[in-house]
N, C-alpha and C positions, 0 to 999 in steps of 0.2 A: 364810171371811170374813176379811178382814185384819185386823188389831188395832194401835192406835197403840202408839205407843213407848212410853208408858208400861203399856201393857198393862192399863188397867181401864175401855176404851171401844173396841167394837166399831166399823167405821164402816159405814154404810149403802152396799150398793152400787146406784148406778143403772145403769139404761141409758142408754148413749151408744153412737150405731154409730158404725164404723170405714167411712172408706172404701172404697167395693168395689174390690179388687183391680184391676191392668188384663191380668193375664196369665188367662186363661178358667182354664189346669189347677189355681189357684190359690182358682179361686172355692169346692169342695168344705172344704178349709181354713178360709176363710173365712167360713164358714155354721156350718159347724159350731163356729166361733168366737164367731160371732154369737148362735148360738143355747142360748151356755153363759151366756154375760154374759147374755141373759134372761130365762135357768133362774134364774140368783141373784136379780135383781132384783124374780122371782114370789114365791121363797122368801122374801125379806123381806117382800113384802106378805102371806103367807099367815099370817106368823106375827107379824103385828102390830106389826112395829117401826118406833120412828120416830128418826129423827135428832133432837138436839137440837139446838134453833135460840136461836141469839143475839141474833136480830133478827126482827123482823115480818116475813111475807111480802111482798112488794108490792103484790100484789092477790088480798086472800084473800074466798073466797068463801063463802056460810053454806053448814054442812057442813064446811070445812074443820077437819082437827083436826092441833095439834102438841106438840111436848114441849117447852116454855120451861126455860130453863135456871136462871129464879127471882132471876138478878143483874142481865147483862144485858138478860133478855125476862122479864118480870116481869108478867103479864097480871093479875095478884089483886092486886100493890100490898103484898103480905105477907112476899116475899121466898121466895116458895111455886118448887119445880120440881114442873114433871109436864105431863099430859095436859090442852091444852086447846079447847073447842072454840067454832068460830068462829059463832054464831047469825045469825038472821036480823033483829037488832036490833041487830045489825053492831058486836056485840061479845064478845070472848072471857070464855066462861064455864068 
């Protein structure tokens, strides 16, 4: 996993595909490329990490859960960071 510069936050990786090649002998490469970027992006999900977010979602939906960073995304009002989840009374508990 990469690690920012300052070295005390991991960052999430997603999935994003790449273009599929246009040369066929190339396509083998490129699978197997594809299918490392979401090897990683499984592994984050398996082991529960979440990115911290700055900002609200834009359209979150109940169930959804995130990690507020407590300054800018401040869901408790407390100045709290952590995990939190989005109910079906369409608000973050």
């Amino acid at each position: 996993m990469v690690m920012n510069e300052d070295k005390t936050q991991r960052s999430i990786v997603r999935y994003v595909p790449s273009p599929p090649p246009r040369d066929p002998d190339a396509l083998g490469q490129y699978l197997y490329m594809e299918l490392k970027k979401i090897s990683y992006a499984m592994d984050n999900l398996s082991k529960n990490r979440h990115e911290v977010l700055y900002a609200y979602p834009e359209r979150p939906r109940e169930g959804d859960v995130i990690y507020a960073d407590g300054v800018n995304l401040d869901p408790s009002g407390f100045g709290v960071s952590g995990l939190f989840h989005y109910n079906s009374a369409g608000q973050w508990t």
